[in-house]
Every structure is written in structure tokens, then in C-alpha cells.
C-alpha positions, -999 to 999 in steps of 0.1 A, spaced: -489 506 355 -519 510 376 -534 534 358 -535 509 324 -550 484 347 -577 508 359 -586 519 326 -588 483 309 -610 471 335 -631 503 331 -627 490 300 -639 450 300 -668 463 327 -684 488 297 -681 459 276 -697 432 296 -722 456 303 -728 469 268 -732 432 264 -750 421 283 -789 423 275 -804 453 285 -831 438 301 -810 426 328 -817 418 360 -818 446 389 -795 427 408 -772 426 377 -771 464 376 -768 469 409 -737 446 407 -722 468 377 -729 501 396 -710 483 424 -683 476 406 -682 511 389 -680 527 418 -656 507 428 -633 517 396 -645 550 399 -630 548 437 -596 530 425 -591 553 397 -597 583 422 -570 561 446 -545 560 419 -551 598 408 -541 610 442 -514 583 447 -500 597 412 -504 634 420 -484 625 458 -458 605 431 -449 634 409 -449 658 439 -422 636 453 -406 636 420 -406 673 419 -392 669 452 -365 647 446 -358 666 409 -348 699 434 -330 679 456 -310 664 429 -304 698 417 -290 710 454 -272 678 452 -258 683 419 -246 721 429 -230 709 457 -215 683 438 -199 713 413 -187 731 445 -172 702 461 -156 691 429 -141 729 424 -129 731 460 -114 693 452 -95 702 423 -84 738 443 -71 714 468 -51 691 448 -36 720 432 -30 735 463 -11 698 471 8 698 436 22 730 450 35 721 483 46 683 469 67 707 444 80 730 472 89 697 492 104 683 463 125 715 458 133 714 493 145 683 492 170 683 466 182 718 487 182 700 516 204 678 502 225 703 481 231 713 517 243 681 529 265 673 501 278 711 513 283 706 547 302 673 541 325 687 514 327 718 544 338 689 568 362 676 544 375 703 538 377 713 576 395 677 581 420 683 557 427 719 569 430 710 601 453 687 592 470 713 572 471 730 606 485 701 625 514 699 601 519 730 602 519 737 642 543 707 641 565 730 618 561 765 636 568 738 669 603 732 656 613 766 642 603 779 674 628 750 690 657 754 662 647 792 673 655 788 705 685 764 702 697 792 676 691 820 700 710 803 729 736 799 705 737 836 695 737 841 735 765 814 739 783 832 712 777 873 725 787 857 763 818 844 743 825 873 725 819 897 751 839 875 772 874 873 743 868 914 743 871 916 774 898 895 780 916 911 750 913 948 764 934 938 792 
């Protein structure tokens, strides 16, 4: 923007003094030197404040390209990552329904425990009175042999 400026006031100033007479006044030119120099210093101003502008730009273009590099890395190591997340939210998933394969295991396990050791109960309550109807039927059989052995001898005499 500057630079237009600059150049169309270099502009009006050749004009106004192409126009105005040549046999101006000293004062007149010394006025338009003045002010030429002037321009002459501006547009020197602006050069240098354009060259420090594009050498910030270059600047700015290489750190844009850093940026942007880093920017691919970090995006790659993000997507690496996520995947790396997909996995272990699958394995926890998987886990999960194991995990609870392994509950609905151990409580058929207990229910089956539960009804075998009722099983057992019953049955201990069973082997409990065979053992007593063994028992009662073995102090028979004694009752019996002392009886017998007791009509033998009582018969051999």
C-alpha cells in the first residue's frame, strides 16, 4: 500500500513541477528538491521496510513448513495411538465378555456345588441309617449266634 502511495506522490510532485513554469522561483525549486528528497527518503524507508517484510515472510514461510511437518508427525503418532486404543478397547471388550463367561461359570459351578452337596447330605443321611439298620442288624446276628451257640450247647448235653 505504501509503496502506491509513494509512487503517486512521486507522481503528482513531477507533475506539479512539469507544470509549473519553468522560470520558477528559486525558492520554488528549492521546495520541490525538498520534497524530492523527501520521497526519495520515504521510498528508500519503504524499500527497506519491504525487504525486512519479505525476510520475515521467508521466515515465517519455514517456520510454517517445521510447523506443518510436525503437524504430519503428530497426526501419524495420533492416529498410531488411537489404533493402538482400538486395540486394547477390543482386548477389554473381549475380556469382558470372558470375564463374564467366567462368572456365569463359577455360579453354575456353585449351583452345581449346592445341589451336590445336597446330594451329599441326602446321601450321608442314607449311609447314617444303613450304618444304624447295620448295626441293629449285626446285634441281631450276635443276639442270634449267642442264641444259637447257646440252644447247641444246651442240646449237646
Amino acid at each position: 500500500m505504501k509503496p502506491r502511495l509513494i509512487l503517486a506522490f512521486l507522481f503528482l510532485s513531477c507533475c506539479l513541477f512539469a507544470l509549473s513554469s519553468c522560470d520558477g522561483s528559486a525558492k520554488e525549486k528549492t521546495e520541490l528538491q525538498s520534497k524530492l528528497a523527501q520521497l526519495e527518503a520515504t521510498l528508500k524507508e519503504t524499500k527497506s521496510e519491504r525487504d525486512k517484510l519479505q525476510a520475515d515472510m521467508t521466515s515465517l514461510s519455514e517456520s510454517l513448513e517445521k510447523t506443518k511437518l510436525e503437524l504430519t508427525k503428530l497426526t501419524k503418532t495420533r492416529n498410531n495411538l488411537e489404533a493402538q486404543l482400538d486395540k486394547a478397547v477390543n482386548a477389554r471388550v473381549e475380556l469382558q465378555k470372558k470375564f463374564e463367561e467366567l462368572v456365569k461359570s463359577r455360579l453354575d459351578l456353585e449351583k452345581q456345588v449346592g445341589e451336590l452337596t445336597a446330594q451329599l447330605q441326602k446321601q450321608s443321611k442314607v449311609i447314617a441309617e444303613l450304618q444304624n439298620r447295620t448295626e441293629t442288624v449285626r446285634s441281631a446276628i450276635e443276639q442270634l449266634e449267642t442264641k444259637l451257640g447257646s440252644a447247641k450247647a444246651n442240646s449237646n448235653f
